[in-house]
N, C-alpha and C positions, 0 to 999 in steps of 0.2 A: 414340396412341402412348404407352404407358406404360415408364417407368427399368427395370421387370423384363424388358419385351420387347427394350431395347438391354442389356442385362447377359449377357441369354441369348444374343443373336446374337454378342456379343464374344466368347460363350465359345468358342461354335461356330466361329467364324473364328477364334481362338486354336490349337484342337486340329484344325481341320477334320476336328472328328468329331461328333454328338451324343451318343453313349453316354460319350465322354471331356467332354463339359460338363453334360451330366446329373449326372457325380459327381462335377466341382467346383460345380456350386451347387449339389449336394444335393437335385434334383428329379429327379423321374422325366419319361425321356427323353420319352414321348408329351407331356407338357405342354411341353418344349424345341419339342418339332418342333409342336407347334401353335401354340404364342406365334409362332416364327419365323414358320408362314406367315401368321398375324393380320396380323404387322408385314412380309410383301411384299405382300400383300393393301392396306395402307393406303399405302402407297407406290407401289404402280402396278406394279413392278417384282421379277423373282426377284433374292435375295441371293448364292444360293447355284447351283451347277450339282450334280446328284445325280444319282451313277452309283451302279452295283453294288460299285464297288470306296471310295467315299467320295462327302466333298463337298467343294465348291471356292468360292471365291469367286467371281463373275462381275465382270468388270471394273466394273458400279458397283457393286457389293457391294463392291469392295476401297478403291473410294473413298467408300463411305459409311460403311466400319469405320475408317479414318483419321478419320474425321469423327466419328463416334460415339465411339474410343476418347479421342479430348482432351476430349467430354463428359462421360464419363465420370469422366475424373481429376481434369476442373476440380470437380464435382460432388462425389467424393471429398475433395478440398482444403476445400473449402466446407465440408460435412458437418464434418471434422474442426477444422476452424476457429471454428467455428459452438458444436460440443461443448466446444472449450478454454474458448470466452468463456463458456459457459455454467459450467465449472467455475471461471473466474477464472486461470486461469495465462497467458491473455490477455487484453487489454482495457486500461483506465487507471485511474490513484489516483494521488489529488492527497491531499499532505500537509504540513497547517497547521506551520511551524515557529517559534518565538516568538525566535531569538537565533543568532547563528552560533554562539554554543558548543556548542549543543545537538549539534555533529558528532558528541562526544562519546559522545552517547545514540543516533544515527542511523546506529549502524553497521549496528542492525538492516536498517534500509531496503538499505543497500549488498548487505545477504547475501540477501536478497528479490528483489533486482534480478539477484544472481548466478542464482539460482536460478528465476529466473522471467521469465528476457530479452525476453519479448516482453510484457510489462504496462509500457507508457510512466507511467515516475513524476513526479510533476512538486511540485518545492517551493514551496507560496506563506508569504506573511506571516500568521503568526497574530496577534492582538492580545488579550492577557488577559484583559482588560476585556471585550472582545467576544467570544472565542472563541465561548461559544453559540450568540448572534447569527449568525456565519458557518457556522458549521457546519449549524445548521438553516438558514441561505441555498445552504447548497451551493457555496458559498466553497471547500471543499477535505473530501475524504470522511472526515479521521482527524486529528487531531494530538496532539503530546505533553504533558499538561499537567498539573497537578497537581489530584486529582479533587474537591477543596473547589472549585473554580472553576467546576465545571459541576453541583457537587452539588443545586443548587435547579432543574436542567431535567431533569422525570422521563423527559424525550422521548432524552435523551443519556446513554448508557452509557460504563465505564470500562471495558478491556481491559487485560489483562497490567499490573496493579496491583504496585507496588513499593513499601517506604519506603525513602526516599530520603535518608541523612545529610546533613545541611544543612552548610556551615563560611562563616567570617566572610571575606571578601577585601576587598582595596585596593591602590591605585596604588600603587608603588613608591615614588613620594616623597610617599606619606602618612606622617604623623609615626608610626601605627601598625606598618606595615608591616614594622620592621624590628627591634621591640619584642616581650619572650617575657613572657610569663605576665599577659598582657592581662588587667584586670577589665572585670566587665560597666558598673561605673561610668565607666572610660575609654571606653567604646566610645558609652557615652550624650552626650560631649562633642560628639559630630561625627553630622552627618545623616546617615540612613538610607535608604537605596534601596530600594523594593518598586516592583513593577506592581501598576497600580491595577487594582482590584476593586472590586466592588458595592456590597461592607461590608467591613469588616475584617477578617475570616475572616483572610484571606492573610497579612495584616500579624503579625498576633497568631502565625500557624502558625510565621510566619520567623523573627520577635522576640521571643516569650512574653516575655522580660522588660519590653516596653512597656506590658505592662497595669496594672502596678505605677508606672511611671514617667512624669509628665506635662511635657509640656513638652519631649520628644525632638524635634527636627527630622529628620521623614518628607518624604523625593524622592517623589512618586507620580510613575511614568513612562508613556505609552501601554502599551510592550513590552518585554521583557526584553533587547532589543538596545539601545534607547536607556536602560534602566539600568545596561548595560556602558558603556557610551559615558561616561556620569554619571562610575563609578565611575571606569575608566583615566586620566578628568580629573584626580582627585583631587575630585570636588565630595563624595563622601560612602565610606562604608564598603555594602558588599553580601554579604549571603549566596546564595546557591547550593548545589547539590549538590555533593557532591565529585568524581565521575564527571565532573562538567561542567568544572569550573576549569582542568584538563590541558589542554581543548580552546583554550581563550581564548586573547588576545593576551599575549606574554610580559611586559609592564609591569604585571603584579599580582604579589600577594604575599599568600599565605594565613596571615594572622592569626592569632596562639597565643593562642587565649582558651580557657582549662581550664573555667570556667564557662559554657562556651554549649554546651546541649542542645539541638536540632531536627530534626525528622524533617517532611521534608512525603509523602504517598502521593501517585505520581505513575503514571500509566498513560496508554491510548492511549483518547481519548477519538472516540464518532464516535456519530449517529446512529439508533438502534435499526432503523427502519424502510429506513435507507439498503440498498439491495438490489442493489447494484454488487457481480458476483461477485468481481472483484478486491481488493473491500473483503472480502470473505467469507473470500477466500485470504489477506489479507496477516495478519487477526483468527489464523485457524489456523498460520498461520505464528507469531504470536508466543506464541499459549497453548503452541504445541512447544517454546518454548524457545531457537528456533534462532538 
């Protein structure tokens, strides 16, 4: 029993005609009326009653097309199901997040999700330090980071690449906080927040002026949420993007330093080999733009 010999009989009990299911599947009626009698032949049983004026069901023919047509549609479902996850507009993607501010930056995901209802997304913890490490574990298929961080694993690609304006933040009742035309010598008084990295890549991206300057007191933190955590203390001063700072908790205050220049490039870091079509769609989804 082959899917084209129930396709055909549906048609045929559909129009109880064969000339009328000949030319909706698009075959020539003698192969209709021979698939059908292959499939009463293999079944024991006629489907159909055949007179001069048509054809009819027979009463189990009308309960084997009840039967056959839910196989059909479940088959159909399947099939079409099957095809989404193969293009990714269904399926899952899990994505590394490093800080709650980052909401800021993950609106993308929110219009992804709009646009793509049935790909279950799920947020885990990124760690800076580690990103690579997880990401080649399959910890989570994507996340957002800044592309010095993953630049030394040729195995890990950057997507949708930005530079990213850096600005100086602190607690509200930091003594900075509420002070304009900040120097970068005041801001060397008081410790400095980064996540920790491998080497100082990162450090130097956020602070260039540290390379000049010895003897600053540097926070390394696991993750960029326990460097917020640091900062809304009051225990040190943090940079960030400015995209990001809107999203944080309201007890910060963005720092008027005229002399701090920083950019770090920041994109959607994931796997090369990773071959989750969902990861494929969420990639095209952000080289659109959208």
């Amino acid at each position: 029993m082959r899917t084209t010999q129930l396709e055909y009989f549906a048609a045929v009990a559909r129009h109880s005609s064969f000339s009328r299911a000949s030319e909706e599947c698009h075959v020539a009626q003698p192969a209709i009326s021979q698939q059908v009698r292959a499939l009463e032949k293999e079944l024991g049983f006629p489907l159909f009653n055949r007179t001069t004026h048509g054809v009819t069901l027979t009463q189990a023919g009308r309960s084997f097309y009840r039967e056959t047509a839910g196989i059909l549609d479940a088959l159909d479902r399947s099939t079409r199901k099957a095809r989404a996850i193969s293009q990714g507009s269904v399926g899952s993607l899990s994505i590394g997040v490093t800080n709650s501010g980052q909401t800021g930056i993950l609106g993308i995901v929110r219009r992804f999700s709009d646009e793509f209802p049935e790909v279950d997304i799920t947020l885990r913890r990124s760690h800076t330090l580690h990103q690579g490490e997880q990401l080649l574990a399959g910890v989570f298929d994507v996340t957002m980071t800044a592309a010095l961080c993953v630049a030394s694993r040729p195995e890990i690609a950057v997507a949708g690449c930005a530079e990213s304006p850096l600005c100086i933040v602190a607690s509200r009742t930091h003594p900075l906080a509420m002070r304009k035309g900040i120097s970068i010598d005041e801001l060397c008084e008081y410790a400095h927040i980064v996540a920790d990295h491998e080497n100082d890549d990162l450090l130097y991206a956020t602070y260039p002026y540290l390379r000049e300057r010895v003897g600053v007191r540097v926070i390394r933190v696991e993750d960029q949420g326990i460097g917020l955590a640091n900062m809304l203390l009051g225990f040190g001063i943090e940079a960030m993007p400015h995209e990001v700072a809107p999203a944080i908790d309201e007890g910060y205050a963005v720092c008027d330093v005229p002399d701090y220049r920083a950019t770090l490039e920041t994109g959607w870091a994931y796997v090369a080999a990773n071959k989750n079509p969902a990861l494929a769609k969420f990639l095209e989804f952000v080289a659109a733009g959208e």
